[in-house]
N, C-alpha and C positions, 0 to 999 in steps of 0.2 A: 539357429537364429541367423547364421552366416545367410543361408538358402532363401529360408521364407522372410527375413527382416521384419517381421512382425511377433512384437512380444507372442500376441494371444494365438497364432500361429504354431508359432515355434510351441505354445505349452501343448496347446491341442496334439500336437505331432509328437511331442515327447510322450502323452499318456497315450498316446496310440502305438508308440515303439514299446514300451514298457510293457503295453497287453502283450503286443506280438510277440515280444521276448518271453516271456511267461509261458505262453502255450507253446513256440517252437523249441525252450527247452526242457519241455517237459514229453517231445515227441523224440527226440534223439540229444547226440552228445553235439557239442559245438566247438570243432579245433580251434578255431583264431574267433577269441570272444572280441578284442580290438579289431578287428578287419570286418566281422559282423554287424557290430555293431554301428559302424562310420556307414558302412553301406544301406542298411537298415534304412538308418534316420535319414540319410539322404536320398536314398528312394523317396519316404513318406514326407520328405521337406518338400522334393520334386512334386508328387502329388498333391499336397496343400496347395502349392503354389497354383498346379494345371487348375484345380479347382478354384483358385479366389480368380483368375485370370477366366476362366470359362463366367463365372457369376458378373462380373464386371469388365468382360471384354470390350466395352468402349470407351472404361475410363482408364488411367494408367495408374500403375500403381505408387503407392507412396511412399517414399524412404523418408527415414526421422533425419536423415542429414543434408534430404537436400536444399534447405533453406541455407545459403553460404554465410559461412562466420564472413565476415572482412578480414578477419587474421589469418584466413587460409589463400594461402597463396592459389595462383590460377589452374596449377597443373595438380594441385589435388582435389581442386573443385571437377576438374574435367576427369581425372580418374575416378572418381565417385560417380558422376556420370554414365562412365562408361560399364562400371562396375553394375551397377540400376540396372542397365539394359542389359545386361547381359544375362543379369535374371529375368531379365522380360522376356526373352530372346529362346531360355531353358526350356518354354513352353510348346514354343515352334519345334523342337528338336523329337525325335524318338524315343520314347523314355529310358532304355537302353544309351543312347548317344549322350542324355542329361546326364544320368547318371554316373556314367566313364567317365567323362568329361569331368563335372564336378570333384571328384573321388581324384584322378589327376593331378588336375590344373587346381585348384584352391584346398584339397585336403591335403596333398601334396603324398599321397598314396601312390606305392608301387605301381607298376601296369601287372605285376605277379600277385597281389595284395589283390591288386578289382578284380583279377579272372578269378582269383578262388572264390570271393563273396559273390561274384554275379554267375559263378560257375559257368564260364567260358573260358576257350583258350587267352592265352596269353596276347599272342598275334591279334585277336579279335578285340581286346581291348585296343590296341594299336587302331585298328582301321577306326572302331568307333570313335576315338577321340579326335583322330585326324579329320573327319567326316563331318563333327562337331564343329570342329575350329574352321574348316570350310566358311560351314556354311555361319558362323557367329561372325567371320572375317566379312566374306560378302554383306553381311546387314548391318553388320557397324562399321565397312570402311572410311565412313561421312565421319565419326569423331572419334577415332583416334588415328597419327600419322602410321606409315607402312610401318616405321620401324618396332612400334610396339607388338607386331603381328610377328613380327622377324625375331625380338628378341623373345617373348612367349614361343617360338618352336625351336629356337636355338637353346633354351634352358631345359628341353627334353633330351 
């Protein structure tokens, strides 16, 4: 739900992880069924996503929050914001690069954790996230100040 923010999304993607799980374990055994499964659904959240953005590439998409309470104050109306875009932004990316990224930065997943489920090295995780944050910095540096960029790679 974090990924695709769309209830009917997010179920679609869950019955599609569920198949997948089903037949990949019934082909072999599965070490890290938590580190499998995060990377799973967020691949195929990634996916959802590419597709509702490839069907509707001229309109944008909709978050159920971004209508502003008045009770939220300015700077969580602008992190919500910026938050939107950044999954608008996961489409531009290499699916590789969304994926790392994600798995990182908002599941809050080892960089040891994403290489075994994406089965890459370790370091390779590294470049792809850094690569990500590149280029998400570049396209959203219009709404948010430098320092949120500064403190997102200082928390790695």
């Amino acid at each position: 739900m974090r990924v695709t923010n769309q209830y009917t999304d997010a179920v679609d993607c869950f019955q599609d992880v569920f198949l997948e799980v089903v037949s990949d374990s019934q082909k072999g055994e599965i070490r890290d069924w938590g580190a499998y499964l995060r990377w799973l659904t967020t691949r195929r959240a990634i996916d959802t996503v590419r597709r509702r953005h490839r069907k509707h590439s001229a309109s944008v998409l909709k978050d159920s929050h971004a209508i502003a309470d008045p009770s939220n104050d300015l700077q969580a109306i602008e992190f919500e914001d910026l938050v939107q875009r950044v999954r608008e932004e996961l489409v531009h990316l290499s699916p590789a690069q969304a994926e790392a990224f994600w798995l990182v930065c908002v599941e809050q997943c080892t960089q040891s954790e994403v290489a075994e489920s994406m089965q890459i090295e370790r370091n390779h995780v590294g470049v792809l996230v850094y690569r990500a944050r590149q280029h998400l910095q570049q396209q959203l540096k219009h709404l948010a100040p430098e320092s949120f960029f500064k403190q997102a790679e200082d928390s790695q």
